[in-house]
N, C-alpha and C positions, 0 to 999 in steps of 0.2 A: 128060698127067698130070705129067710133071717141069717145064714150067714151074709149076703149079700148087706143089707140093710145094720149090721153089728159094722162091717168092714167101713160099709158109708158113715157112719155115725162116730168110729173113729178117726176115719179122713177128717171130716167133719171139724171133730175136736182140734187133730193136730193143727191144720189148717187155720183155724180158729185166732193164732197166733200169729202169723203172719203179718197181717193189717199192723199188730201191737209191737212187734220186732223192728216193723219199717219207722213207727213213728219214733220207738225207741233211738235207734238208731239217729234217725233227723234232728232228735234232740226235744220232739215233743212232747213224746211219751216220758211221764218219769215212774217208773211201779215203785211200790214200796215194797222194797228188799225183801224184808223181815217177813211179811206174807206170803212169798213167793217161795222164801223155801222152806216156811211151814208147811204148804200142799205138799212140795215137791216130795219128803221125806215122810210124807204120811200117805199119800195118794200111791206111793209104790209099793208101800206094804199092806195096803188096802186091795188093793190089785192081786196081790197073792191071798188074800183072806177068799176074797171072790173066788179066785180059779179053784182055790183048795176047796170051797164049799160046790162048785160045780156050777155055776152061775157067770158064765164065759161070757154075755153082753155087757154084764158091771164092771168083770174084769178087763176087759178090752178096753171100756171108756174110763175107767180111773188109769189101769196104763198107758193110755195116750195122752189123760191131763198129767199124768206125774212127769212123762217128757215134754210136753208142753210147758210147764211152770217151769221146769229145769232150766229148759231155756233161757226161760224169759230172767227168771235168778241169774244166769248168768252175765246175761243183759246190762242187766239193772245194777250191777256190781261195779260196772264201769259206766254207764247214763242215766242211772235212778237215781231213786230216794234212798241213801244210805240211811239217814236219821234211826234211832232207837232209841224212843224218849218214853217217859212211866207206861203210859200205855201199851207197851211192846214189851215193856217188861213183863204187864199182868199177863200179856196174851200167852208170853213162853211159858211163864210160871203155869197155865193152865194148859199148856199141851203137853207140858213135861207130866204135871198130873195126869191127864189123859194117859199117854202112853205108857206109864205102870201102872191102870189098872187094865189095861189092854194086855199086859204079860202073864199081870197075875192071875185073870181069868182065862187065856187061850183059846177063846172061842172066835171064832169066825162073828158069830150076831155082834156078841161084844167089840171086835173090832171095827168090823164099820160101822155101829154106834160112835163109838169112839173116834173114830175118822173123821165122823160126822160133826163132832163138837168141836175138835182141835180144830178143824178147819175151819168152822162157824167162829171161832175165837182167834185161829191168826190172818181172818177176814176182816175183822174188825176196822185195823191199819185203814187199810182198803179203802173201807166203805166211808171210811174219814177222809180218806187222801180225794174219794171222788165227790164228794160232797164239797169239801171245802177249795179242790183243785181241778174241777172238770176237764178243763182243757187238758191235763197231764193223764187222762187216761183215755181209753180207745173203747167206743160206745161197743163197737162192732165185735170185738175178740170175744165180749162177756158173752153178748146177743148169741155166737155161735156156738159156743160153749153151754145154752140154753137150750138151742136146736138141739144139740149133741145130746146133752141126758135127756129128752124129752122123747129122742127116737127110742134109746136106749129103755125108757120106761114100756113106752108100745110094744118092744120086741122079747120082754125079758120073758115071757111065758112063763112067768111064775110071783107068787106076792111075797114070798121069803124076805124076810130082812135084807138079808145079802143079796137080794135080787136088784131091786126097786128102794131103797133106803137113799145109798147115794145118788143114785140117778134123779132121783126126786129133789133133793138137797141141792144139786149142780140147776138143776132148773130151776129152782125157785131163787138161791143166792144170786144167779147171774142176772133173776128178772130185775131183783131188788137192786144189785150195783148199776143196770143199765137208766132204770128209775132214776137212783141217785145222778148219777153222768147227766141224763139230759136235763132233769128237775131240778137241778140244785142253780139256786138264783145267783151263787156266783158265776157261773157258765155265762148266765145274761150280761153280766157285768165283763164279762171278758169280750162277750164281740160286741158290746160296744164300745171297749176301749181302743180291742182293734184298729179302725179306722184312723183314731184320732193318732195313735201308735205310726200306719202307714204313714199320714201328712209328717207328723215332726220327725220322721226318718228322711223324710223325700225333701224337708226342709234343710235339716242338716247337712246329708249330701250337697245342696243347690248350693249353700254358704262354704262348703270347702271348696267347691270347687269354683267358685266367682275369687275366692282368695290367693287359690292356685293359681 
């Protein structure tokens, strides 16, 4: 049964993306760059800390999110949020920090600790871009991403660091960004401009084409 439930809980994840690629793509979705491939490059070496300590459910869902964000970085390169403004600067400056002291100690806890921080700091972006741009991100990608570490935690048979550290961290930052997406009172302000958006679109067309 727990491979079974590791394997869903990756589908899971990758999957997860999906929803976020399509809106990208449409031109809805915009992710901020800078975040995304912060995970990307931290999330695949976190993945090998997991397998190397023996704890194959954390390693399966950190490397499903590291091709997950990959993706989505690559996405976003060409339909995101390119911007990198001070605040992206502190977030690198701290995951550069993170990631030498993650060499200098060589330890598996140490590293997804460290996993754990860099990515809670090039989350930051993020959790700014959905707060203040709701509509530009995708409720649903984070929500499953949620589901994802949350099986991941039920299945890990074990309370090791490396076990249940970041799986716990993927469920709680994605409850907190999907929070933000639905709560954030710009979001209110955008479907109600919606509508009014529709009419003086439908209006414009009506006037080009009476002139035509």
């Amino acid at each position: 049964m727990t491979p079974f439930l590791i394997a869903l809980s990756g589908i899971i994840t990758i999957s997860a993306a999906i929803p976020y690629m399509i809106e990208i793509v449409k031109g809805k979705a915009k992710p901020r760059v800078v975040s995304w491939i912060t995970w990307a490059l931290i999330t695949g070496i976190a993945s090998a800390a997991s397998f190397a300590d023996g704890h194959y459910a954390s390693g399966v869902l950190m490397l499903c999110v590291a091709i997950q964000v990959s993706v989505v970085a690559i996405l976003g390169f060409k339909h995101g949020d390119r911007k990198f403004d001070r605040l992206d600067v502190v977030c690198q400056i701290g995951a550069i920090v993170g990631l030498i002291l993650w060499f200098i100690f060589k330890s598996p806890t140490v590293a997804i600790l460290a996993t754990i921080t860099i990515d809670l700091i090039g989350a930051i972006p993020t959790l700014k871009h959905a707060w203040l741009k709701p509509h530009e991100e995708t409720w649903l990608t984070y929500a499953l991403n949620g589901v994802g570490g949350g099986l991941t935690v039920m299945i890990a048979g074990s309370s090791a660091v490396t076990a249940i550290a970041y799986p716990i961290y993927v469920l709680v930052i994605d409850v907190v960004i999907v929070a933000f997406i639905l709560r954030s009172p710009y979001r209110r302000t955008a479907l109600q401009l919606a509508p009014i958006f529709i009419v003086n679109r439908f209006d414009d067309e009506t006037i080009a084409e009476e002139a035509a």
